[in-house]
C-alpha positions as CSV (number, residue, x, y, z in Angstrom):
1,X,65.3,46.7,71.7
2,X,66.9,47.0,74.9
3,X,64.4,45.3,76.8
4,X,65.0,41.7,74.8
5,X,67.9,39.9,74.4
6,X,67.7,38.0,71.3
7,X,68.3,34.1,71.0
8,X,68.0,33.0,67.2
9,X,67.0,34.2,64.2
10,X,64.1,31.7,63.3
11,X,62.6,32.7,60.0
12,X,63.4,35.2,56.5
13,X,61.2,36.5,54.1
14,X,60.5,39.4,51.5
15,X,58.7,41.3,54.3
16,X,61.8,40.8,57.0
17,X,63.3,38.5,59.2
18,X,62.0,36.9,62.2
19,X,63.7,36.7,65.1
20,X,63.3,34.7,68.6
21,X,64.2,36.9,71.9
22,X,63.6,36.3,75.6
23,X,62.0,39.6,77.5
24,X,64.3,41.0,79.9
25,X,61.3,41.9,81.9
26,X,59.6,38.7,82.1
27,X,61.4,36.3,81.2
28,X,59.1,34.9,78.4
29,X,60.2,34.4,75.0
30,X,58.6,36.1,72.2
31,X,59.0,36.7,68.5
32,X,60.3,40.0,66.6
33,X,59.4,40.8,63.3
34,X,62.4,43.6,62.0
35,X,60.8,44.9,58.9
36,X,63.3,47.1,56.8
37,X,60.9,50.5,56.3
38,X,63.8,53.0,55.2
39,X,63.2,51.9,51.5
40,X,60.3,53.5,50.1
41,X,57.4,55.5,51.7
42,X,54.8,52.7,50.1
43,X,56.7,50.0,52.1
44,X,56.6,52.1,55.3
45,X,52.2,52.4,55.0
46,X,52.3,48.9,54.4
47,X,54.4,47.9,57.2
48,X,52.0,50.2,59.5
49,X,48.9,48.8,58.2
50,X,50.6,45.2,59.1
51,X,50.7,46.6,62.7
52,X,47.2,48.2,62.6
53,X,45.8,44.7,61.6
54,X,48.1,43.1,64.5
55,X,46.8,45.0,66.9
56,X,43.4,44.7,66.3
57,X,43.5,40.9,66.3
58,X,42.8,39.5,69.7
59,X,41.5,36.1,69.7
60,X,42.9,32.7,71.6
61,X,43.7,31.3,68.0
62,X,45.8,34.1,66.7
63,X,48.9,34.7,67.5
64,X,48.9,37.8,69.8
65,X,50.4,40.9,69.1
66,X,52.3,42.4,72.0
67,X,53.9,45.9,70.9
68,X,55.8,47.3,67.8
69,X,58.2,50.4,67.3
70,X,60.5,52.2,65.1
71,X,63.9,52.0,65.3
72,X,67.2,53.0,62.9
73,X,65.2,52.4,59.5
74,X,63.3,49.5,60.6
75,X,59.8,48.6,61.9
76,X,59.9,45.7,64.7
77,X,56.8,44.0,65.5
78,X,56.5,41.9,68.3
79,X,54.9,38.7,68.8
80,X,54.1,35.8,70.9
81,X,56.3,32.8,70.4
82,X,54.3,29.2,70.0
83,X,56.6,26.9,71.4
84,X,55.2,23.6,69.4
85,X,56.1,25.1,65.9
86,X,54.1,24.7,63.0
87,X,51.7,23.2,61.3
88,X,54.1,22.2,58.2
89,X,56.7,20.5,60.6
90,X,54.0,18.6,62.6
91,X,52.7,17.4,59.4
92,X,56.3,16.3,58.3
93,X,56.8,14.8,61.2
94,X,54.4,11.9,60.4
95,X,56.3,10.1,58.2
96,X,53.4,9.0,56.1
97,X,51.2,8.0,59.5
98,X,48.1,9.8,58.6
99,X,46.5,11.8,61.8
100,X,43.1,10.6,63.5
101,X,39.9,12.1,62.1
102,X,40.0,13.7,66.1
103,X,42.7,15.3,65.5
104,X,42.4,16.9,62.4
105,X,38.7,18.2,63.4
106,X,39.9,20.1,66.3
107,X,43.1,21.8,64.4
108,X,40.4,22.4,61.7
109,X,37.7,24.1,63.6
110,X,40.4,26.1,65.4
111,X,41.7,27.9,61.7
112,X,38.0,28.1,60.9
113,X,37.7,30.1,64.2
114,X,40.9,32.1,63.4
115,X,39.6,32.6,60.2
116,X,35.9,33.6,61.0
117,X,37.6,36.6,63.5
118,X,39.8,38.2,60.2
119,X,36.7,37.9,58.1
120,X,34.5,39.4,60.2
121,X,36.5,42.5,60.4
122,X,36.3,42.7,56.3
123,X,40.2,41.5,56.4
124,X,41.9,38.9,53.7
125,X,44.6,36.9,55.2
126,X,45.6,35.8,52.2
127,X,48.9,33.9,52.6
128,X,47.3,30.6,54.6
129,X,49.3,27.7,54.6
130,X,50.7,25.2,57.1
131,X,53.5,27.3,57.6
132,X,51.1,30.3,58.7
133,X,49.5,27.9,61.3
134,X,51.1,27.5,65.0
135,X,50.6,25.4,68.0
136,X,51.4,26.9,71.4
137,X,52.6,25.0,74.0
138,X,49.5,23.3,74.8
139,X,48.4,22.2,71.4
140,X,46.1,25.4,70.5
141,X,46.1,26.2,67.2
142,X,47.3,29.7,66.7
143,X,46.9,31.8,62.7
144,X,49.7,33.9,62.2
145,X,51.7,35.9,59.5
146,X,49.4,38.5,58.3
147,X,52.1,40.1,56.4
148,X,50.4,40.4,53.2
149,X,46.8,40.8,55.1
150,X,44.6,43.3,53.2
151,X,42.2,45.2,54.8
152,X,38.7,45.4,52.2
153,X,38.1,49.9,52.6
154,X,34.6,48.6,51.0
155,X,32.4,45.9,50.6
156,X,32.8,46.0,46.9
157,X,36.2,46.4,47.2
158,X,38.1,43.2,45.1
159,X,42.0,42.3,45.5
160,X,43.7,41.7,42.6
161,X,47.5,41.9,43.7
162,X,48.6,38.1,42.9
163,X,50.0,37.0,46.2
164,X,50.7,33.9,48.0
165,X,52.1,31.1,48.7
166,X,51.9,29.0,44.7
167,X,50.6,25.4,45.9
168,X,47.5,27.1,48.1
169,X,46.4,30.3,45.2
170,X,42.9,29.4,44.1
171,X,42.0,29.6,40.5
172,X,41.0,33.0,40.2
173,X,44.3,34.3,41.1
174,X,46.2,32.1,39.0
175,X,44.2,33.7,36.1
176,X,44.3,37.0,37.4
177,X,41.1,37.4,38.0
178,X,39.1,39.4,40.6
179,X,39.1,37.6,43.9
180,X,38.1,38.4,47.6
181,X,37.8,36.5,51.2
182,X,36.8,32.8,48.7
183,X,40.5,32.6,47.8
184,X,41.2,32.4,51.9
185,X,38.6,29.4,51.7
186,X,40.2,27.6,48.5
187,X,44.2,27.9,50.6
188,X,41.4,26.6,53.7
189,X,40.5,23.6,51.5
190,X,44.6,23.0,51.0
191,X,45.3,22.9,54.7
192,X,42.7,20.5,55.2
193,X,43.9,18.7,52.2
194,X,47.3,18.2,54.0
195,X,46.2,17.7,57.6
196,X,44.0,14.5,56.0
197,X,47.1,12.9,53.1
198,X,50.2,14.9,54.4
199,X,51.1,15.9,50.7
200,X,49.5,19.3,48.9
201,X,46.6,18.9,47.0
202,X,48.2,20.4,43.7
203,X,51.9,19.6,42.8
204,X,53.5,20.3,39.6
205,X,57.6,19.9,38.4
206,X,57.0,23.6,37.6
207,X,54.9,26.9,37.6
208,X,53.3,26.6,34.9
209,X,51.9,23.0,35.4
210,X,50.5,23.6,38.9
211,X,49.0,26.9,37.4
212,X,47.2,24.0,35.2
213,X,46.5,22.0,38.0
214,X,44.7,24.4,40.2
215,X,42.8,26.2,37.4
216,X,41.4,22.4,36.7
217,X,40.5,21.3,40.3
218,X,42.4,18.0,39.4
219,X,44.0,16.4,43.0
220,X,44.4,12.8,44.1
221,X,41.6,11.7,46.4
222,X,41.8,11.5,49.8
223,X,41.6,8.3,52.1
224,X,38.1,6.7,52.5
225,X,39.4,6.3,56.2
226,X,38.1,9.5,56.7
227,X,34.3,10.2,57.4
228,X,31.9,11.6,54.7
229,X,31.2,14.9,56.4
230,X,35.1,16.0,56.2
231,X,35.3,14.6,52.5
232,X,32.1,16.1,51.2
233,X,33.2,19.5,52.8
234,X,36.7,19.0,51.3
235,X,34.8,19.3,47.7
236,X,32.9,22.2,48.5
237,X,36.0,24.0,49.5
238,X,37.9,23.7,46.5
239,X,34.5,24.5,44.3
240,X,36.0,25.7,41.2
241,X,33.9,29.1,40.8
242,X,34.5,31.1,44.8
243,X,31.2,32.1,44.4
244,X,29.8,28.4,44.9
245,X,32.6,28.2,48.5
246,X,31.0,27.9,51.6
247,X,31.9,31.2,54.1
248,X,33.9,30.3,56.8
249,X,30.6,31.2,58.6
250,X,28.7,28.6,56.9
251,X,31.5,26.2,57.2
252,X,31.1,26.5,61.3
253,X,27.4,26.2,61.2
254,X,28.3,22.8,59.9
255,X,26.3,20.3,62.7
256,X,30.1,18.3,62.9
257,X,31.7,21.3,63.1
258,X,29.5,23.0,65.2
259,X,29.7,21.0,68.1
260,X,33.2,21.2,68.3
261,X,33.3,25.3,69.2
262,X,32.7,24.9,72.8
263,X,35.7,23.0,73.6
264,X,38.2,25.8,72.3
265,X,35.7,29.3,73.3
266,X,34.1,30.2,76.6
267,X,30.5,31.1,76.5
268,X,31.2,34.6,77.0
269,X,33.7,34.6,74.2
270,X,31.2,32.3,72.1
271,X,28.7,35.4,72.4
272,X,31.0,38.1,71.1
273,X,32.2,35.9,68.5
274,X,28.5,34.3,67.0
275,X,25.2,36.2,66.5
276,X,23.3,33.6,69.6
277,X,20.9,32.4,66.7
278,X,23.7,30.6,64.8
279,X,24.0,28.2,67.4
280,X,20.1,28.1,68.6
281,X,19.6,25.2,66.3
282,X,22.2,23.1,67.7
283,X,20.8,23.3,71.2
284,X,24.2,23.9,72.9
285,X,25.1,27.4,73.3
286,X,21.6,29.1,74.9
287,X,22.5,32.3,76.8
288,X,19.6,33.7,79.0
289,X,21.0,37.0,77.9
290,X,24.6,38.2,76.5
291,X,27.1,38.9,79.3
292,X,27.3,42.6,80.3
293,X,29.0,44.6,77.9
294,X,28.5,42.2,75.2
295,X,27.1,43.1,71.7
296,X,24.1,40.8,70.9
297,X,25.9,40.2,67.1
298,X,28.9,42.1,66.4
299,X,29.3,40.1,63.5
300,X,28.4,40.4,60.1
301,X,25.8,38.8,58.1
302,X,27.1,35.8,56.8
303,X,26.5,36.5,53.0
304,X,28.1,40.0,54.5
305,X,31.3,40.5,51.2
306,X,30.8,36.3,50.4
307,X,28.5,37.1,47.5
308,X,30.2,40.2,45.8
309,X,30.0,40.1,41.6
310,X,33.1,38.5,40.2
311,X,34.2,40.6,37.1
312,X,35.2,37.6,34.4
């Protein structure tokens, strides 16, 4: 820890406490997660799973992972520090002025890309939500907090840990049932939600009532101010069965969507990310060949873990 001196504590939570530093090295400021790890040896695999996940994110709309070690009982992770805050503040700081259509379409497509890299790599992020979603400096949307990420050992592998933030768990958690990388779609569908009426899409006075609400699909409808593409994809994300959610592959195939990509991914990066055929249709992203050292399709089929059975 030597090698930061810390400036505020900016965060708490049941996995730690976050804390902002400035590098005595370079001078930047960065973020430190101290994660307790001298309770139990469960706690201390989870906590180094966190970090193996970390480290094995690198993508321009996740926050990057720098280093992590061990140190008097705890785990500290570091991280790099987004300067414009979140998502949730942003939103707040609206004061009922709902965002251009613009706007929300390039913070959208940026999660989806986010999104698209964790999937890919069989991961759940499982706590999405505003909070969870950063701007750097510049305005690029950054995912972060994969504290409660779970990596999938198999494709037929189903979560059923209840976890999350309440107004963003899909249906099938709330009844307990089997659920895998759709429930990351339905919290999706709650972001958008929020970027497009700046209020949650499910609100109760209690638990149990916005248990009711979710499990129903019942939420006030959005603006007509907005296009039909966004509000037509809206319904499809919060489909009530997850089996009838679009993947976050199909979601960027989307012709509206689509066209976005290139202004937040270089070509190169475009290549690694996408099998070249996803895009072929579109006209835009033609690659006489993939750059050296690229895999033609690193990804997975996109019904790749989508279409597992659901146990009800």
């Amino acid at each position: 820890l030597e090698k930061y001196a810390r400036v505020q504590k900016i965060g708490e939570g049941s996995f730690g406490k976050a804390i902002l530093v400035e590098s005595t090295e370079d001078g930047r400021q960065y973020v430190i997660k101290e994660i307790n790890i001298s309770m139990s040896s469960k706690e201390r695999e989870e906590s180094r799973r966190e970090v193996a996940v970390l480290a094995n994110m690198k993508h321009p709309n996740i926050v990057q992972y720098r280093e992590s070690f061990e140190e008097n009982g705890s785990l500290y992770i570091v991280m790099d520090y987004c300067e414009g805050g979140d998502l949730f503040k942003r939103i707040n700081a609206q004061k009922g002025i709902l965002f251009q259509e613009d706007q929300i379409l390039d913070w959208f497509v940026q999660i989806c890309l986010a999104l698209k890299h964790v999937h890919d790599r069989k991961i759940l992020h499982r706590d999405i939500k505003s909070q969870n979603i950063f701007l750097t400096k510049d305005g690029t949307v950054q995912l972060g907090d994969f504290g409660i990420a779970r990596v999938l050992n198999s494709t037929v592998e189903l979560a059923r840990t209840c976890i999350g933030t309440p107004y963003y768990l899909s249906p099938e958690i709330c009844e307990n049932k089997p659920y895998n990388n759709k429930s990351d779609i339905w919290a999706l569908g709650c972001v958008l939600y929020e970027m497009r009426t700046l209020k949650h899409a499910f609100e109760a006075g209690n638990m149990k009532n916005l248990v009711l609400k979710i499990i129903s699909g019942s939420f006030p409808p959005v603006s007509l101010h907005y296009s039909y593409d966004l509000r037509s994809l809206l319904s499809q994300l919060f489909k009530r069965n997850p089996r009838d959610r679009p993947s976050v592959n199909s979601i960027l195939e989307k012709g509206f969507i689509a066209k976005c990509i290139e202004k937040f991914l270089s070509p190169q990066l475009i290549a690694e990310e996408f099998c070249l055929k996803t895009f072929s249709k579109f006209g835009r992203f033609i690659f006489p060949s993939a750059p050296t050292g690229t895999p033609f399709c690193p990804t997975v089929d996109n019904n790749y873990f989508y279409d597992l059975i659901h146990i009800y």
